[in-house]
Every structure is written in structure tokens, then in C-alpha cells.
DRENDO-1510 file (C-alpha; in Angstrom, 1 decimal, always signed):
<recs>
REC; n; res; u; v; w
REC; 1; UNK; -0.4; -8.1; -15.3 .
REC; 2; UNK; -0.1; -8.9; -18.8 .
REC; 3; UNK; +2.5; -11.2; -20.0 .
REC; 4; UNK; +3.9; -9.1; -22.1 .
REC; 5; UNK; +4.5; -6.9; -19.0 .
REC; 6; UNK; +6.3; -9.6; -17.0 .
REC; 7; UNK; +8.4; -10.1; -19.9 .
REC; 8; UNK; +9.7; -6.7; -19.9 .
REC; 9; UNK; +10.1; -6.5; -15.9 .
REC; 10; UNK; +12.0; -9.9; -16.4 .
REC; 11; UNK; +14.6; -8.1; -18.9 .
REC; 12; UNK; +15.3; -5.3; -16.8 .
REC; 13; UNK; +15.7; -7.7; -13.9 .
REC; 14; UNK; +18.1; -10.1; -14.4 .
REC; 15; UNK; +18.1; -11.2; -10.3 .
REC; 16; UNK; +14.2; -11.8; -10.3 .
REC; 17; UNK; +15.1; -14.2; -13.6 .
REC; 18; UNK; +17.8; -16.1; -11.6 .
REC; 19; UNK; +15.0; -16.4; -8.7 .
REC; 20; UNK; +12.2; -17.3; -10.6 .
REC; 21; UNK; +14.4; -19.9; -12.3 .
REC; 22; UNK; +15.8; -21.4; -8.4 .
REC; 23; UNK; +12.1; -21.2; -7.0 .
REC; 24; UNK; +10.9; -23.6; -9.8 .
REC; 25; UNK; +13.8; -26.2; -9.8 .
REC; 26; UNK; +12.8; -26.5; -6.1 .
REC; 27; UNK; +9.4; -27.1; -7.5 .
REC; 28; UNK; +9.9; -29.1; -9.7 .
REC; 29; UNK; +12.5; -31.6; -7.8 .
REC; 30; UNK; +10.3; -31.6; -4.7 .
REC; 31; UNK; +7.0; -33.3; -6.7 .
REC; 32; UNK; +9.3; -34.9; -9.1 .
REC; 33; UNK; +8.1; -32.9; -12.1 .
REC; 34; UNK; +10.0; -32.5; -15.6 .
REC; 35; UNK; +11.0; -29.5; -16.7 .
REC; 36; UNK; +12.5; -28.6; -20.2 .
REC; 37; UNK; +16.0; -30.4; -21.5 .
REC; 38; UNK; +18.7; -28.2; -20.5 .
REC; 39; UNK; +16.6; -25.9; -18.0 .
REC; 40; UNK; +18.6; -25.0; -15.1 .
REC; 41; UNK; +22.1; -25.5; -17.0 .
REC; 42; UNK; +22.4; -21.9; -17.6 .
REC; 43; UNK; +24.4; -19.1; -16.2 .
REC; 44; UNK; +23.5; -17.6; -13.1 .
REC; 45; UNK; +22.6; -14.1; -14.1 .
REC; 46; UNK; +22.0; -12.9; -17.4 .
REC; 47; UNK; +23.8; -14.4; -20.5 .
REC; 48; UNK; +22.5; -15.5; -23.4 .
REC; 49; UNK; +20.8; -19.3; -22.6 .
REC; 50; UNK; +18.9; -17.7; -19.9 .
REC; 51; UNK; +15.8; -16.3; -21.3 .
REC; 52; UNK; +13.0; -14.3; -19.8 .
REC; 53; UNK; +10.4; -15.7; -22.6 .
REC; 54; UNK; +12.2; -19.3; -21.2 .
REC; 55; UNK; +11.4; -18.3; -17.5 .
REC; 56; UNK; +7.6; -17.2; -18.5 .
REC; 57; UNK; +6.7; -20.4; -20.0 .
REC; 58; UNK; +8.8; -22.9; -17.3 .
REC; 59; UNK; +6.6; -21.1; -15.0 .
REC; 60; UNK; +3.3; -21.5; -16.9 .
REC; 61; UNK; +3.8; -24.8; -17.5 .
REC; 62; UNK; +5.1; -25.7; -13.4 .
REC; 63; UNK; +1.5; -24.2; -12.7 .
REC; 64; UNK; -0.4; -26.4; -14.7 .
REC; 65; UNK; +1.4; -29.5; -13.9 .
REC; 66; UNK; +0.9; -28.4; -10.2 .
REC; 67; UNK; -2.5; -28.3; -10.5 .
REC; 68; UNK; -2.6; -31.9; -11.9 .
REC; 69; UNK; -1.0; -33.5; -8.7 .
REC; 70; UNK; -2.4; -30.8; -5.8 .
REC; 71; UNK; -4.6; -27.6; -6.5 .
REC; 72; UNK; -3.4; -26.4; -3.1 .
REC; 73; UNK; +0.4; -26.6; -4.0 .
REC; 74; UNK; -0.8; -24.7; -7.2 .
REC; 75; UNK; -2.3; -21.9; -5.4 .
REC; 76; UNK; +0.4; -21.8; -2.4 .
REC; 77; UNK; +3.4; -21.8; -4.9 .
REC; 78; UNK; +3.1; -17.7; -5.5 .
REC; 79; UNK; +3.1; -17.4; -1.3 .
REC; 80; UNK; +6.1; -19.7; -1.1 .
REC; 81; UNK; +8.2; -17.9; -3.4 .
REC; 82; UNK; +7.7; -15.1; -1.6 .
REC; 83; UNK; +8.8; -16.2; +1.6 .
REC; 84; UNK; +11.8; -17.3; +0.1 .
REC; 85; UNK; +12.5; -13.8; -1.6 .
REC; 86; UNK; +16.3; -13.1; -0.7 .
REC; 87; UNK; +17.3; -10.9; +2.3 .
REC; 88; UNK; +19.4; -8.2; +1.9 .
REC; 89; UNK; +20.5; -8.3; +5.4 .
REC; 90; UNK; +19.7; -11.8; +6.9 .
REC; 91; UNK; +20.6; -10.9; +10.7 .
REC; 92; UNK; +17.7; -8.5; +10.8 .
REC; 93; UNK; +14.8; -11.4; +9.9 .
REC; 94; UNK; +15.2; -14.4; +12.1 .
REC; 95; UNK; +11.9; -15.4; +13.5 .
REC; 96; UNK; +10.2; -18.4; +14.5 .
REC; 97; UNK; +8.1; -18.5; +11.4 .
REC; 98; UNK; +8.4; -21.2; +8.5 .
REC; 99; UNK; +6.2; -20.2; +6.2 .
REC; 100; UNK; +4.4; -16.7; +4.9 .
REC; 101; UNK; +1.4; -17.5; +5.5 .
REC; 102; UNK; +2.5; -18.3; +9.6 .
REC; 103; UNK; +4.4; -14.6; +9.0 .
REC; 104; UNK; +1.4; -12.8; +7.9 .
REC; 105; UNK; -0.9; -14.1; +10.6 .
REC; 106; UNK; +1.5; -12.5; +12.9 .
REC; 107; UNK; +1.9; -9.2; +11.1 .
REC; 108; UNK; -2.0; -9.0; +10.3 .
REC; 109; UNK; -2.1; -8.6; +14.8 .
REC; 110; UNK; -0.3; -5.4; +14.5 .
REC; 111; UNK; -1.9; -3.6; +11.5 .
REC; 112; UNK; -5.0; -4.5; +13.2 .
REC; 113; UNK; -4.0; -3.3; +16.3 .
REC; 114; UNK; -2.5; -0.3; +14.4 .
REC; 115; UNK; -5.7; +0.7; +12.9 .
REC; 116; UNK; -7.6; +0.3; +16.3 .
REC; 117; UNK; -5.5; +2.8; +17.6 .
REC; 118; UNK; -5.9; +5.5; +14.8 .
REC; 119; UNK; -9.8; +5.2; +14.9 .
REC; 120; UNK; -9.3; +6.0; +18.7 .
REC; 121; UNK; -7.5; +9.0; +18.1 .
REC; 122; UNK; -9.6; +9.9; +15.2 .
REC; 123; UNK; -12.5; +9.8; +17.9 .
REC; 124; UNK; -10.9; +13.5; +19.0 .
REC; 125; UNK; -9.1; +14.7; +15.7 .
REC; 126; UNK; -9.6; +14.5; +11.8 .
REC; 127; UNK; -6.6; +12.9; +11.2 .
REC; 128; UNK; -3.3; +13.2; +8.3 .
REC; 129; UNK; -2.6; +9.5; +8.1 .
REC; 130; UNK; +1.7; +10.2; +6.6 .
REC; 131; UNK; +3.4; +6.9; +6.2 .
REC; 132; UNK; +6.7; +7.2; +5.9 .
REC; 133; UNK; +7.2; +5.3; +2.7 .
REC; 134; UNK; +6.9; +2.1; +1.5 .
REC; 135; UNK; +6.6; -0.2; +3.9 .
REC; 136; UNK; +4.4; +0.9; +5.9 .
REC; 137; UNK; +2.1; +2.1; +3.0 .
REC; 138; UNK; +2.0; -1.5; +1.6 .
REC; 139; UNK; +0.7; -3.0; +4.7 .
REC; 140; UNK; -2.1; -0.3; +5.7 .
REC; 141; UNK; -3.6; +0.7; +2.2 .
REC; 142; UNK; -4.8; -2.8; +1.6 .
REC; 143; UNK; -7.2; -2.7; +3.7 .
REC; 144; UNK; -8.3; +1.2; +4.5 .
REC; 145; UNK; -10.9; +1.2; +6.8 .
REC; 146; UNK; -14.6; +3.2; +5.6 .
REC; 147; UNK; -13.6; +5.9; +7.6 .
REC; 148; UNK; -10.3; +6.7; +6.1 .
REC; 149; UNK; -9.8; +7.6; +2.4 .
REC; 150; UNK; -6.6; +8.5; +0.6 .
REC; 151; UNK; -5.8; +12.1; +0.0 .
REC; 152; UNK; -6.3; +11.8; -4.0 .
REC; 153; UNK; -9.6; +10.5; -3.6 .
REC; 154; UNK; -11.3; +13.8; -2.9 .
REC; 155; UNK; -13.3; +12.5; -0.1 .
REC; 156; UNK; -12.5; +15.2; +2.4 .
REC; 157; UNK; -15.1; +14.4; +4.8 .
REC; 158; UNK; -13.4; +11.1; +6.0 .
REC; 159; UNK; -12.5; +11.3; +9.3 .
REC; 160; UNK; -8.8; +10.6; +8.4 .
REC; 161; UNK; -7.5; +10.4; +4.9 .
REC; 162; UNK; -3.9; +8.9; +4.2 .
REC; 163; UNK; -1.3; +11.0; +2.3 .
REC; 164; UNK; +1.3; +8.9; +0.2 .
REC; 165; UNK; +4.5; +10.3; -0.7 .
REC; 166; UNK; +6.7; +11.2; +2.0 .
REC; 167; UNK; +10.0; +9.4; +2.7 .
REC; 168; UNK; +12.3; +10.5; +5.6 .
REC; 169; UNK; +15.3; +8.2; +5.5 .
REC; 170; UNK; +16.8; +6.5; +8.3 .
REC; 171; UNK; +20.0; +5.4; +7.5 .
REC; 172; UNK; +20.9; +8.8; +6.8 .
REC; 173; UNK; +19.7; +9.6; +10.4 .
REC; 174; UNK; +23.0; +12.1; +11.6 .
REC; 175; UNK; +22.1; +14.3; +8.5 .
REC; 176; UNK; +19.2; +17.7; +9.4 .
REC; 177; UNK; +16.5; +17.8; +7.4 .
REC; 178; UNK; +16.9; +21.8; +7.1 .
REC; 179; UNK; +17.3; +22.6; +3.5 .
REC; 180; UNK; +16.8; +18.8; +2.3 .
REC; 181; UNK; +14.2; +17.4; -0.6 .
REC; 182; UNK; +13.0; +15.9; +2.6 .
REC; 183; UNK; +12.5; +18.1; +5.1 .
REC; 184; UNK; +10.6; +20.5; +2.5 .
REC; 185; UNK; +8.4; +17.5; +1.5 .
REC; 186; UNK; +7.3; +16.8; +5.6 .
REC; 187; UNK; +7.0; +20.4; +5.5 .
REC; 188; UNK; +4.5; +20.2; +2.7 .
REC; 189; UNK; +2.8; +17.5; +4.2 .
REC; 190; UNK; +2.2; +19.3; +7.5 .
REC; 191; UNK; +0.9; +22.4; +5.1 .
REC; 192; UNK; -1.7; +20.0; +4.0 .
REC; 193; UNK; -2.6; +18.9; +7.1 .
REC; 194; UNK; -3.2; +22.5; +8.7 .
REC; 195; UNK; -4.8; +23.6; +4.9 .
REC; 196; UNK; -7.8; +20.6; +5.9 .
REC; 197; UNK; -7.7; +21.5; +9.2 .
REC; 198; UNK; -6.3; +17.9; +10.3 .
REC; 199; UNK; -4.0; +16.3; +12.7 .
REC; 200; UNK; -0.9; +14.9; +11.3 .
REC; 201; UNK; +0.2; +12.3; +12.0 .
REC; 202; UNK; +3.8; +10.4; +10.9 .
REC; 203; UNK; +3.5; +6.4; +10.6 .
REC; 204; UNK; +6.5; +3.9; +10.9 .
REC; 205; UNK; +7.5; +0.4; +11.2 .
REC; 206; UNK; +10.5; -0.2; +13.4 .
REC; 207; UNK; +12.2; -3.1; +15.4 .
REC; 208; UNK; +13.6; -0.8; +17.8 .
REC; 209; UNK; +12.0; +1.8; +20.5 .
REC; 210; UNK; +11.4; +4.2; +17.6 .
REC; 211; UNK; +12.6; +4.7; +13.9 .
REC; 212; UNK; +15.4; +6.7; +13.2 .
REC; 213; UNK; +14.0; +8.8; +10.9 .
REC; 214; UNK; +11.2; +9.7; +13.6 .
REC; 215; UNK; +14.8; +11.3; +15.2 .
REC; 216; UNK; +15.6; +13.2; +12.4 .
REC; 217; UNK; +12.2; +14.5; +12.3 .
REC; 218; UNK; +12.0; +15.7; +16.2 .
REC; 219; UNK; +15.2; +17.7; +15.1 .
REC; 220; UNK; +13.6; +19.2; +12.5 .
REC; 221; UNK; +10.6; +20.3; +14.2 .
REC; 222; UNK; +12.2; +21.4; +17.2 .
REC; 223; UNK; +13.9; +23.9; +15.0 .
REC; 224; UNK; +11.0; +24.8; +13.0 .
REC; 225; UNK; +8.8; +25.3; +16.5 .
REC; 226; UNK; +6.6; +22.6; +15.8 .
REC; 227; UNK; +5.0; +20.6; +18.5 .
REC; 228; UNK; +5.9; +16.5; +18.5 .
REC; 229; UNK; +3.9; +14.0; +20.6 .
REC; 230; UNK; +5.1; +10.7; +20.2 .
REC; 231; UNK; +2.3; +7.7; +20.8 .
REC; 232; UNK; +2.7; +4.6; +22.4 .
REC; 233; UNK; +6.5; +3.0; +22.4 .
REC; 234; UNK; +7.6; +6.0; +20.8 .
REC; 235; UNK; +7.1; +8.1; +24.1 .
REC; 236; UNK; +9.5; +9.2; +26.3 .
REC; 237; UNK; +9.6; +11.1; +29.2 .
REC; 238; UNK; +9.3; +15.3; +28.8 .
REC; 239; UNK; +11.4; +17.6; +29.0 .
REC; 240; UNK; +14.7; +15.1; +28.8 .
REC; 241; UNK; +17.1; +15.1; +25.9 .
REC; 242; UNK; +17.1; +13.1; +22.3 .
REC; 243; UNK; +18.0; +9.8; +22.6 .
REC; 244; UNK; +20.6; +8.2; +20.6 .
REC; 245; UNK; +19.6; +6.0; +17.5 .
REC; 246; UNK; +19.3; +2.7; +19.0 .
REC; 247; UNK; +18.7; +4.1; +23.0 .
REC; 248; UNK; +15.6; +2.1; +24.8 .
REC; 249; UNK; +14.6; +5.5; +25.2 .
REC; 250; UNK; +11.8; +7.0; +23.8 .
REC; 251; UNK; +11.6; +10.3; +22.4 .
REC; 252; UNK; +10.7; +13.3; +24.9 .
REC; 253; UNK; +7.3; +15.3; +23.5 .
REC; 254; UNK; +8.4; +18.8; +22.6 .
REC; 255; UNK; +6.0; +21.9; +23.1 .
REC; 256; UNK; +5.2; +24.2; +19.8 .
REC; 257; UNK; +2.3; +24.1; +17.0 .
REC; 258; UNK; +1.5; +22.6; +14.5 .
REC; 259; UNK; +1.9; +19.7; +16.5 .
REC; 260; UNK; +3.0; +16.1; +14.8 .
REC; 261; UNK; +2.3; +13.0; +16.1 .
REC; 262; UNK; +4.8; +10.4; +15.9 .
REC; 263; UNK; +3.6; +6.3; +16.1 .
REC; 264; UNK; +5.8; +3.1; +15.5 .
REC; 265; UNK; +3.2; +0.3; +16.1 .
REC; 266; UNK; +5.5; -2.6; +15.7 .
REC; 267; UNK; +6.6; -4.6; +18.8 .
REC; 268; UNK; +10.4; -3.8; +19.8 .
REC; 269; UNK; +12.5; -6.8; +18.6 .
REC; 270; UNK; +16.2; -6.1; +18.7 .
REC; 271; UNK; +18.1; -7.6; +21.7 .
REC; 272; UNK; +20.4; -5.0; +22.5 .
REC; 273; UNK; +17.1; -2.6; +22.6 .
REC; 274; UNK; +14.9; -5.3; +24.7 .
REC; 275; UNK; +18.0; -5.6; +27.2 .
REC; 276; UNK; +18.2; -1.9; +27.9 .
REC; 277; UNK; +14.5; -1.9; +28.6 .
REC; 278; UNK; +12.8; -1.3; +32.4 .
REC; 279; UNK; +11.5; -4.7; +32.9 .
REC; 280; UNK; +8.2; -3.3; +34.0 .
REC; 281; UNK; +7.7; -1.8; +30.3 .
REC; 282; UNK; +9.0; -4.8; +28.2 .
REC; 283; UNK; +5.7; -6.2; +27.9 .
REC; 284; UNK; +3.8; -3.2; +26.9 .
REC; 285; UNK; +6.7; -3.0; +24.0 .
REC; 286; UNK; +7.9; -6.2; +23.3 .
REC; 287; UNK; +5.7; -9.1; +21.8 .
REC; 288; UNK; +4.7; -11.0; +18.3 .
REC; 289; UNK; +6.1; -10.7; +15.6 .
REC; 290; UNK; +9.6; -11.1; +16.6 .
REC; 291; UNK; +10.9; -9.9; +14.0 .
REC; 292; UNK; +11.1; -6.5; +11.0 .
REC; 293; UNK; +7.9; -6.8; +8.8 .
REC; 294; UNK; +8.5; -9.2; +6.5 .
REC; 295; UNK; +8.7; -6.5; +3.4 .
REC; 296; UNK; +11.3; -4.4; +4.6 .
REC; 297; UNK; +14.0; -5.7; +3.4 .
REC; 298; UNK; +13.6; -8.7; +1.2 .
REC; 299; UNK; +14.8; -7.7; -2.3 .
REC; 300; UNK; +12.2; -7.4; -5.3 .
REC; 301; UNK; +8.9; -7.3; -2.2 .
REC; 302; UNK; +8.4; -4.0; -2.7 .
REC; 303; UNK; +9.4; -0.6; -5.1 .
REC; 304; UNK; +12.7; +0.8; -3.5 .
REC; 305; UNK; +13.1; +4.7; -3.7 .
REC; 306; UNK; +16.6; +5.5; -3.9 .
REC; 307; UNK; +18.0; +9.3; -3.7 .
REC; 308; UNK; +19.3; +10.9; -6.7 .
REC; 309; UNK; +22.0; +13.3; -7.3 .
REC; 310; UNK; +19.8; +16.5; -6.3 .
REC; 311; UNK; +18.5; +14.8; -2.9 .
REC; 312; UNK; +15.2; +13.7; -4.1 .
REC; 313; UNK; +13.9; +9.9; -3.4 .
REC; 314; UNK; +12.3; +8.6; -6.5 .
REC; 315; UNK; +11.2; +5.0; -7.1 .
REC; 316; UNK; +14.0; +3.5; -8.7 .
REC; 317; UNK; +13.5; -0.1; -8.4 .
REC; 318; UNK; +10.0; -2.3; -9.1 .
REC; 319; UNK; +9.1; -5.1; -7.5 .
REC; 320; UNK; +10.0; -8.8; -9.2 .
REC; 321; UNK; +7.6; -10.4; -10.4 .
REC; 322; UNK; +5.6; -13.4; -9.8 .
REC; 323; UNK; +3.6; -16.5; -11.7 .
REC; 324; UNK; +0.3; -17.4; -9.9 .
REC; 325; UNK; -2.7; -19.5; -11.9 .
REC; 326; UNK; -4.4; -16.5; -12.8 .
REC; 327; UNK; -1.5; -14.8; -14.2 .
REC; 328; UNK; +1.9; -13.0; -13.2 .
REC; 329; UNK; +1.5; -10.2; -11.2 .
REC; 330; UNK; +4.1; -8.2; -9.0 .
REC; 331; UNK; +5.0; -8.9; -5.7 .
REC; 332; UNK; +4.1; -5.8; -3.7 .
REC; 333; UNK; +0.2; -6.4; -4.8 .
REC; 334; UNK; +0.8; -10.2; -4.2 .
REC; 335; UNK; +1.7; -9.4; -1.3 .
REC; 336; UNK; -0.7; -6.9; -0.2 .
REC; 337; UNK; -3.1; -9.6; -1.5 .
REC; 338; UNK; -2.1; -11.9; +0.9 .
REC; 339; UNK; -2.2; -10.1; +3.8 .
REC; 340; UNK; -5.6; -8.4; +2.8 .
REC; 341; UNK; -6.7; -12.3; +2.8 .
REC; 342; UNK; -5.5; -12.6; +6.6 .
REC; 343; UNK; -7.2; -9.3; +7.3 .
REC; 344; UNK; -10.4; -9.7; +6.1 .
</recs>
């Protein structure tokens, strides 16, 4: 990213200014740097003594004295900003990790694991890779596989190709997707998939036995006649009714075609879900991390889509922005960078 680009992201954030500006007071008290007369006197948020072209060159020149005491802190100080991005609800991230770097290492078992599983099924269907944005998107495109391509690529022969675009909310979970920018977008997405002649199938990351949203979508498509088979930890037993929003139940398959598959690769985390679990299935379900992914929901890790007055998610916030030594460069692609790192 050019640094004329971080200097407009920085205006239009004033929060990623106020943490950029803690994250290198830290630094700089920790290895007993000096920073500029009258740095870190300034308001909070905003205001006029609080610059972005201030923040932009306190941050270039943190780097460069870093590098003079420890190349390693240097090259580490991007990462741990990160971790210490804030939270925008702190109950739902309280693992045993203390650093990103520890967090990713966990995180890079499930993608991995994740990506096992799709070439499996791939093994019997061309697949319709749909995350259900972002999160999930940020952790798997990073490092796509040779035999998966995304849709816009035009490589059609890959036995799975990954289809960006589709959010299904889930904190608006008691609302049908009939007659919703949503539903009409899954529905468009499961066009596409019978157009190639492909399997689709509906990605998600949750700490629970499924994502909400996957039980908005089994409404759906039990009204529309489609089929659902939900994978793995999603599952539950046939023929039994929908489970309630944070049930240890899974969700019952449902008969009809096209049929959707349904997988939430992350191991179950929440307490309250863990304790209504059969002891016999905990450790199929339950495991490391202990925790959400880190990304979901640390403010300024990744672009947030917000709904706007006619019902469609658009991206409406970008990601902060970070300093590293060879330049700034937002934190969604730092990110992905660093767990690409663990990956590979």
C-alpha cells in the first residue's frame, strides 16, 4: 500500500489513529525508545494535534529504530499490533493464547483440516465452495489449494471453484430469508452451482454446534424444496425438528433437490453448548482452538458489510491499517499473510 493510501485510510478512521498511536507508545516505552516532543499528549480521537501524517511518520521512524536494537522485534511489531486489535465483544475471545503467532498455529489445524475435508468430498462431486462472508473467506483464499480456483478466474475445470459474495446474517437469525437481498443472493448462488453442474456447498465459522445463519438457511430451503445435508458437527439426526439457535443439536438433513451442503469446521467452544453435549460426541466436536477465529470480531481485522436501507450487505467499513518495514499495508492481507506463513 502506498503511503499516500494509509494516509487517507487514517483520515477516515479516526479509531485505527488512536490505535496506531497506543500500539507505538507501548513500543516505544517497552525498549525505552524516544519518540517526538509532545507525541502521545493529544486527544484521544480526532482533534486537531492528532495527525494522521504525525501517526505515519512516528510509525516509520519506531521501525527503524527497532531494527537498530532487534530485527526480530522489527518484523514481529505488525503481528503484535494485531493481536492487540480491540474486541468488540471481549467475552466471546478468551483463550489460552498470548500471542498471534501462538493463535494462528492453532487456527492454521482447522483450515487445514477444513481443506482435507473438501478435497474428500470433491473426490465424488465438483464442488461450489460459498463462504458465507468474510471471515471465512479471509482464512481459506490465502492459501487455495491447485485444485480449487475462484469462480472469476474462468478456470471451470477445477474440481471446486469458490464463489465470493454471499452473506447470510446471523444475528438477524428469527427473520426468513423469503423475499430478502439475501435469500435472492443464496438463491443465485445455488443457480450457479446447478448452471456448472456443481455441488454447493455453504461454508461457516462458528463456536457453537452450527451457525445461525446455517438456521435461517435450512428454513429457507425447506420452503423452496431444496435438499440440505449438513457435514460433520453440523448434523443432526433426520427427520427431527430445527433446533433452537444455540441447541447442542445439530440440524436434521431435509429431503428435496438441489441439495446444499452445510459445514462449520470450527471446534464447538461455548460452555453452555459443550455442557448440553452427549459426552460420547464432545470429542469429535470440541477441541483447539478454544476460542472464535481470531478475525471475527476484532475491530478494523477485516472489511465489515453492514445492511443498508434497501436490505442489501455492502462493505461499509475497511480494515485499519498497519506499518510493517516494507510498508503499511491493511490488516485483512496482513493478516491473511500471516496465517498463509503458518500454512505453508
Amino acid at each position: 500500500m502506498e503511503k499516500e493510501a494509509a494516509l487517507l485510510a487514517l483520515e477516515k478512521e479516526p479509531e485505527n489513529l488512536k490505535w496506531l498511536r497506543d500500539q507505538l507508545l507501548l513500543t516505544t516505552k517497552e525498549y525505552d525508545l524516544c519518540f517526538s516532543p509532545g507525541f502521545g499528549t493529544e486527544p484521544e480521537i480526532g482533534g486537531k494535534q492528532i495527525s494522521p501524517e504525525k501517526i505515519i511518520i512516528e510509525s516509520e521512524n519506531l521501525l527503524r529504530r527497532l531494527m537498530e536494537k532487534s530485527r526480530r522485534k522489527a518484523e514481529t511489531f505488525p503481528a503484535e499490533a494485531l493481536w492487540r486489535l480491540p474486541n468488540r465483544y471481549p467475552w466471546t475471545f478468551s483463550g489460552g493464547s498470548g500471542s498471534l503467532e501462538t493463535q494462528l498455529r492453532e487456527e492454521t489445524r482447522v483450515i487445514r483440516r477444513t481443506w482435507k475435508w473438501l478435497h474428500r468430498i470433491s473426490d465424488r462431486f465438483r464442488l461450489l465452495i460459498i463462504p458465507n462472508e468474510t471471515t471465512p473467506t479471509d482464512y481459506l483464499i490465502g492459501t487455495l489449494p491447485k485444485w480449487c480456483a475462484l469462480a472469476d478466474e474462468g478456470r471451470d475445470d477445477a474440481r471446486a471453484l469458490l464463489l465470493r459474495g454471499v452473506k447470510i446474517a446471523s444475528s438477524e437469525h428469527r427473520v426468513p430469508l423469503e423475499e430478502t437481498p439475501e435469500g435472492r443472493t443464496l438463491s443465485q448462488a445455488m443457480k450457479k452451482a446447478f448452471d456448472c453442474r456443481r455441488v454447493p456447498l455453504l461454508i461457516d465459522f462458528s463456536r457453537r454446534r452450527f451457525p445461525r445463519a446455517f438456521l435461517r438457511v435450512w428454513r429457507f430451503a425447506r420452503n423452496m424444496g431444496w435438499g440440505i445435508n449438513p457435514i460433520e458437527k453440523v448434523q443432526g439426526r433426520a427427520g427431527s425438528r430445527a433446533p433452537g439457535a444455540k441447541s447442542p443439536r445439530g440440524l436434521p438433513p431435509l429431503p428435496g433437490a438441489p441439495t446444499l451442503l452445510l459445514l462449520d469446521p470450527w471446534p464447538i467452544s461455548d460452555p453452555k453448548i459443550i455442557s448440553g453435549l452427549r459426552p460420547d460426541i464432545r470429542p469429535r466436536f470440541c477441541g483447539i482452538p478454544e476460542t472464535k477465529p481470531w478475525q471475527d470480531d476484532r475491530i478494523g481485522a477485516r472489511r465489515e458489510m453492514e445492511m443498508d436501507e434497501n436490505g442489501i450487505y455492502r462493505f461499509q467499513k475497511e480494515p485499519w491499517v498497519v506499518p510493517t518495514l516494507s510498508g503499511w499495508i491493511r490488516a485483512d492481507l496482513l493478516f491473511r499473510n500471516l496465517l498463509r506463513s503458518f500454512l505453508l
